[in-house]
C-alpha positions in Angstrom: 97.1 16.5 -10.7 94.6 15.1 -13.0 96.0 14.1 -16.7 94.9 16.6 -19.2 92.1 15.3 -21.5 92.1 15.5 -25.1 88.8 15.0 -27.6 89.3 14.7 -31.4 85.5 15.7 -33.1 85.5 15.5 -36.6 82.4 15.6 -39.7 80.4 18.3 -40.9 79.2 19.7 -44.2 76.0 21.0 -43.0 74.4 22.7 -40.2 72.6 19.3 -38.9 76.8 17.7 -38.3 78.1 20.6 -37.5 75.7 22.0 -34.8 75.4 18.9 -32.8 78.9 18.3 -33.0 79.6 21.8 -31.2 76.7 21.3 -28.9 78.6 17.5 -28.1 82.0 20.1 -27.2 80.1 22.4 -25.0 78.7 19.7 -22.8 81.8 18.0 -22.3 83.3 21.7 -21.2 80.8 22.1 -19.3 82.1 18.8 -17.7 85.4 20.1 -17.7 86.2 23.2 -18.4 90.5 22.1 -19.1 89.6 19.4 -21.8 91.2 20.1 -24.6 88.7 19.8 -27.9 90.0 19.9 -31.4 88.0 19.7 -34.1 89.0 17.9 -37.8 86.6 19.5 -40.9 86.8 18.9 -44.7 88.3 21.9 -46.7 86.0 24.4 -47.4 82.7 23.5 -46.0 80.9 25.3 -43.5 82.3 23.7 -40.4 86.0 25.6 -41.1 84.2 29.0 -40.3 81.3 27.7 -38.2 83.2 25.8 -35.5 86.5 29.0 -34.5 83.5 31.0 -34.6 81.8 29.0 -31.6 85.2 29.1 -30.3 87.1 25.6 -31.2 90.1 25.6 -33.1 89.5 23.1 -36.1 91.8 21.8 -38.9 90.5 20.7 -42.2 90.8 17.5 -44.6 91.1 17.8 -48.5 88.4 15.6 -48.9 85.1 15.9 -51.3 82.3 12.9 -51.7 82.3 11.0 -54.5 79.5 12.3 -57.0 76.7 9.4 -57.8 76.7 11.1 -61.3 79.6 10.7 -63.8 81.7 13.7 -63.5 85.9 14.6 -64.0 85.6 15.3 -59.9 85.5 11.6 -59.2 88.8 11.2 -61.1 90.8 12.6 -58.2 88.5 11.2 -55.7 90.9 8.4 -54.6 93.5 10.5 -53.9 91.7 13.1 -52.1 90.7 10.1 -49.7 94.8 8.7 -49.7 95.8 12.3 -48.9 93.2 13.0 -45.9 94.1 9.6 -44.4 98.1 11.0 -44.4 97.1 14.4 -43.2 94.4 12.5 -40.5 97.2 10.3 -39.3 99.4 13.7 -38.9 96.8 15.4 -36.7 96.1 12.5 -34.4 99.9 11.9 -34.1 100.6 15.1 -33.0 97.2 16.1 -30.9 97.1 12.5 -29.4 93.6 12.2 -28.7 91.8 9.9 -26.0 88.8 9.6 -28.0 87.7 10.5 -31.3 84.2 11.4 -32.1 82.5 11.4 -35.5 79.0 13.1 -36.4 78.6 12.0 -40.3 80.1 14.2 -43.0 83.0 13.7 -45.4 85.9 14.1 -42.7 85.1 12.1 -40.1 85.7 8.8 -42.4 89.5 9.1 -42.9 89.3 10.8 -39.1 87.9 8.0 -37.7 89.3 4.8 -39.6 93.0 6.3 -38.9 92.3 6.8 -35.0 90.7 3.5 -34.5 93.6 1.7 -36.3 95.9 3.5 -33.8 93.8 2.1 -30.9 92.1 5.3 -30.1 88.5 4.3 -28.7 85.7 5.7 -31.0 82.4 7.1 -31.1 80.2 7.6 -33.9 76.5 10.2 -33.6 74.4 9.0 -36.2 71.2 12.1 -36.3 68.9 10.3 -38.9 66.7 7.2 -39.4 68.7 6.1 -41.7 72.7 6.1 -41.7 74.6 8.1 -43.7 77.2 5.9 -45.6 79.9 7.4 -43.8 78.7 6.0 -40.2 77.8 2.4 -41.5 81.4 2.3 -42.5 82.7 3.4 -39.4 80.2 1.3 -37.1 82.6 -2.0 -36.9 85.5 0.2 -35.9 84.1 2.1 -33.0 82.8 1.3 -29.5 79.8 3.4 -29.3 77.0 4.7 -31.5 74.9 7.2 -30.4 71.3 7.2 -32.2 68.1 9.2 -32.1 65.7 6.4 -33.3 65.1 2.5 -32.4 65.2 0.0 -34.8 68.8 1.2 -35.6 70.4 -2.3 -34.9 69.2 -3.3 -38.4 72.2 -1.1 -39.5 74.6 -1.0 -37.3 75.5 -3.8 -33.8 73.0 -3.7 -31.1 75.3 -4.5 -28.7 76.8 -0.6 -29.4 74.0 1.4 -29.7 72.6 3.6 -27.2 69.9 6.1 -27.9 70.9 9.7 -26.6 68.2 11.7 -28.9 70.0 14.7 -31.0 72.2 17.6 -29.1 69.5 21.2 -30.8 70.5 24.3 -29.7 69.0 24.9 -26.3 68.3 28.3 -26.5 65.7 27.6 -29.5 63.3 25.2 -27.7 62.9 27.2 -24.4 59.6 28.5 -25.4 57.4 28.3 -22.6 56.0 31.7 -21.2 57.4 33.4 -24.2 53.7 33.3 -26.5 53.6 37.5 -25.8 57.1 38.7 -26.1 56.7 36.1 -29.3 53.6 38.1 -30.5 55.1 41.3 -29.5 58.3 40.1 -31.9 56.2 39.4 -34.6 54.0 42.0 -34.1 50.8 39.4 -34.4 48.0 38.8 -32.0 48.2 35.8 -29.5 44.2 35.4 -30.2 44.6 34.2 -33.6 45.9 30.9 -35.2 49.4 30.9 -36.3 50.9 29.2 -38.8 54.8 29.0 -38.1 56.7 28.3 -41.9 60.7 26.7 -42.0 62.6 26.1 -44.9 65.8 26.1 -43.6 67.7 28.7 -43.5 68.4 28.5 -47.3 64.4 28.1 -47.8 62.8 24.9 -48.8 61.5 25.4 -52.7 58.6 23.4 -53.0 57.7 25.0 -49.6 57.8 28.3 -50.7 56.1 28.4 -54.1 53.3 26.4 -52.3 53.3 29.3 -49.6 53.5 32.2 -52.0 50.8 30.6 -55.0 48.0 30.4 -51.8 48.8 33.4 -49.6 45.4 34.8 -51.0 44.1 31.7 -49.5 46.0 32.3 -46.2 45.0 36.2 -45.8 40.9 35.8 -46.2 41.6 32.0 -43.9 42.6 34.7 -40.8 45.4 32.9 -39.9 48.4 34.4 -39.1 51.9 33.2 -41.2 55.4 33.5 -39.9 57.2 32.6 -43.2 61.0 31.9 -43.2 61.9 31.4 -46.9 65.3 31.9 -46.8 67.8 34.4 -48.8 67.2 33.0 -52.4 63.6 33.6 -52.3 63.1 36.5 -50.0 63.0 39.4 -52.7 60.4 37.2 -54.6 58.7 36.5 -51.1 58.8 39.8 -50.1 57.0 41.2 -53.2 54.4 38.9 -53.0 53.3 39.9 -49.2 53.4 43.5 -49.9 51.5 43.4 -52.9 48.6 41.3 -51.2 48.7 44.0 -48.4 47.9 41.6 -45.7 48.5 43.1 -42.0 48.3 38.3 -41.3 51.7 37.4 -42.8 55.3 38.2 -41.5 57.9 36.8 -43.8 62.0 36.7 -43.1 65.2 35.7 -45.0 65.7 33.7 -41.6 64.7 34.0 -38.3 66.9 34.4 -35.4 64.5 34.4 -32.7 63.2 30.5 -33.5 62.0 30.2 -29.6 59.4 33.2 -30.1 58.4 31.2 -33.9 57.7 28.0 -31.9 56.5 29.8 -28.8 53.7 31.6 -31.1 53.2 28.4 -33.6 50.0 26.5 -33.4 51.3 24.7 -36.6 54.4 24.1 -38.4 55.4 23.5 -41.1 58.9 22.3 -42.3 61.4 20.1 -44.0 62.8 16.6 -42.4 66.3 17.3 -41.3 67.1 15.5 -38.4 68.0 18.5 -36.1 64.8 19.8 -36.9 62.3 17.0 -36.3 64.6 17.0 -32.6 63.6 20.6 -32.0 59.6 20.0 -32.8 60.2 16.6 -30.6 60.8 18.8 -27.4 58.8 22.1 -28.3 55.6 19.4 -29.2 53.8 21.6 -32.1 51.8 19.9 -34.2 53.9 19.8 -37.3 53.4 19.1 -40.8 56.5 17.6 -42.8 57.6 18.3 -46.0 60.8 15.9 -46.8 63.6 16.9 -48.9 63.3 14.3 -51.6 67.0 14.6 -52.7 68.2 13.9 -49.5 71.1 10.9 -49.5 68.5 7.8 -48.6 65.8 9.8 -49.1 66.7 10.1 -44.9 64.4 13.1 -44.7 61.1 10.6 -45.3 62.5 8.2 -43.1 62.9 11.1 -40.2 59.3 12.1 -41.0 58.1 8.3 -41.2 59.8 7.3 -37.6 56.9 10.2 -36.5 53.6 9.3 -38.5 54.2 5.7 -37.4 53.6 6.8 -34.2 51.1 9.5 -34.8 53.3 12.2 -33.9 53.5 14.2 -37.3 51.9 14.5 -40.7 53.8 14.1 -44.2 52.8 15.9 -47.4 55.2 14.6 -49.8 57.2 17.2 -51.9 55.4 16.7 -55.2 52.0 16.8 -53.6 52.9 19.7 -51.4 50.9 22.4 -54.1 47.7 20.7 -54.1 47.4 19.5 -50.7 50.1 21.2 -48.1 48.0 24.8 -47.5 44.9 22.8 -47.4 46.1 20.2 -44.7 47.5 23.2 -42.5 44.0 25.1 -42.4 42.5 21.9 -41.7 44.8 21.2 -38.6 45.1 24.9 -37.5 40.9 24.8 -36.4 41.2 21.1 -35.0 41.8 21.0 -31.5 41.8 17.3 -31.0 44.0 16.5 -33.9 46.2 19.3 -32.9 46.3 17.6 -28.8 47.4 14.6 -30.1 50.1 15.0 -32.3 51.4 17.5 -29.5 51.2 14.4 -26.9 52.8 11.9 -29.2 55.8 13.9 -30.7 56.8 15.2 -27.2 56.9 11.7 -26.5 60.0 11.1 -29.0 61.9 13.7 -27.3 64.9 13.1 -25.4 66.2 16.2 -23.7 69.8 17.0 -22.6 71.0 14.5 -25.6 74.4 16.7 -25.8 75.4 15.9 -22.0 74.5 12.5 -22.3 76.8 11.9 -25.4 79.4 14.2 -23.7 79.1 11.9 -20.9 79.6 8.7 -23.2 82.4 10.2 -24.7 84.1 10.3 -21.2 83.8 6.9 -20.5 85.7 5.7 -23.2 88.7 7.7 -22.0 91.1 5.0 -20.6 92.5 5.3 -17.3 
């Protein structure tokens, strides 16, 4: 009888850890369906209700980041960090892990440093161009690092890196065949331009007042706009479209049906994140960036740079994005041969299956 496995996954914080992270625990059930998966959070982030809901149990770390700004918070920050390495020492002790994975995020720091001091192989899955802090720490103690980007060895040791791409959720880059059931969605006409709008799901706020101060503009253009904007701003958003009485612009607190959005897009536009410049990799729009400035590194930019250094993407920077970000899009939206190849380059940068082939990495670190 085979030996039971056991996987320790740990990190989170936002939706670009924690969806990857489940993505990396489907493949490897999909492997094999008796592993045993446990998953290590931090204490009120959205990983403790997002990860039992996709059906993995997960236990959580009292730990916080340390705030850049001085604030009281940072006062207790030391022993938050003492008391998640005890409790992270408890869970590993008792689970006993072959492996620990780490996708960035406050937890899996103490997760990882206590497993790898107990011998316990490691893997770290880095999603950005540039490293959270978190991962550069870690690098030295684990055996692998998966990236999505070359030119990582100037931060972490060549000699562990292997490019997988970023695990995305499957079912939102299947797109192909779907341009009339995404027209039917949307109730829009699959002989007209679309311009497909993402903030995230919280909405992107440069993005939106940009969006809302040149609908107007938008309407007379006759382009169609499928405008997510998030909760915050849908009331406000909302408003706006009914009062300009356009039958051209469809707008959501947040769309669930993101494979009809890219199926019907000709352009879109969007923030930086890393899961999201993965998705536009392997659906190949042509896709205009607008990078979250306060990202940590300013990683968002050097997301959107890795693609307009080869071509594969345009960046309006945040503060430019009300004079020139409508403007650019109507510009692409008509032209065919800038639209062709930005389509050909970024669908070059995409790396498909990325959640099997870091599931499969995973396994080889399990000792015999």
């Amino acid at each position: 009888m085979k030996p039971e496995r056991k996987i320790i996954i740990s990190g989170g914080g936002t939706g670009g850890h924690i969806f990857p992270a489940i993505a990396i625990a489907n493949a490897l059930k999909s492997i094999d369906p008796a592993i045993d998966i446990l998953f290590v959070g931090a204490e009120g982030k959205m990983e403790m209700e997002k990860v039992p809901a996709a059906g993995y149990p997960i236990e959580g770390l009292r730990i916080t980041g340390f705030q850049r700004s001085l604030k009281l918070s940072n006062l207790i920050f030391p022993f938050k960090v003492v008391s998640s390495l005890l409790k992270a020492n408890k869970i590993i002790k008792r689970f006993n892990p072959q492996v620990a994975v780490g996708v960035g995020g406050y937890a899996s720091g103490p997760l990882l440093y206590m497993a790898t001091r107990r011998g316990i192989p490691g893997l770290i899955q880095e999603q950005n161009s540039y490293p959270g802090i978190t991962n550069k720490l870690l690098a030295s103690k684990v055996q692998k690092i998966c990236v999505a980007y070359d030119k990582m060895e100037q931060f972490f040791p060549a000699n562990k890196l292997i490019i997988t791409g970023n695990p995305v959720r499957e079912d939102m880059v299947v797109t192909e065949g779907k341009k009339n059931e995404a027209a039917n969605y949307f109730n829009l006409d699959t002989q007209k331009h679309t311009i497909v709008v993402v903030g995230g799901s919280q909405g992107a706020r440069s993005i939106n007042h940009t969006i809302k101060a040149h609908l107007k503009e938008l309407a007379e253009s006759g382009v169609q706009v499928v405008w997510q904007c998030g909760k915050l701003f849908y009331e406000e958003a909302s408003n706006a479209v009914k009062e300009l009485n356009s039958g051209s612009i469809r707008v959501y607190d947040f769309i669930t049906r993101m494979d009809y959005a890219y199926a019907l897009a000709d352009v879109i536009i969007s923030r930086a994140g890393a899961s999201t410049v993965s998705e536009l990799c392997i659906v190949a729009k042509p896709a205009i960036l607008v990078p979250l400035p306060t990202a940590a590194e300013d990683h968002q930019t050097r997301n959107c740079q890795a693609l307009v250094d080869k071509h594969a993407a345009l960046l309006i920077k945040d503060h430019d994005a009300m004079g020139k970000l409508v403007r650019v899009a109507l510009e692409l939206v008509k032209d065919e041969m800038k639209k062709k190849e930005l389509s050909e380059n970024i669908s070059k940068m995409a790396i498909r299956n990325s959640a099997r082939i870091i599931a499969e990495q995973v396994l080889k670190l399990i000792k015999n």
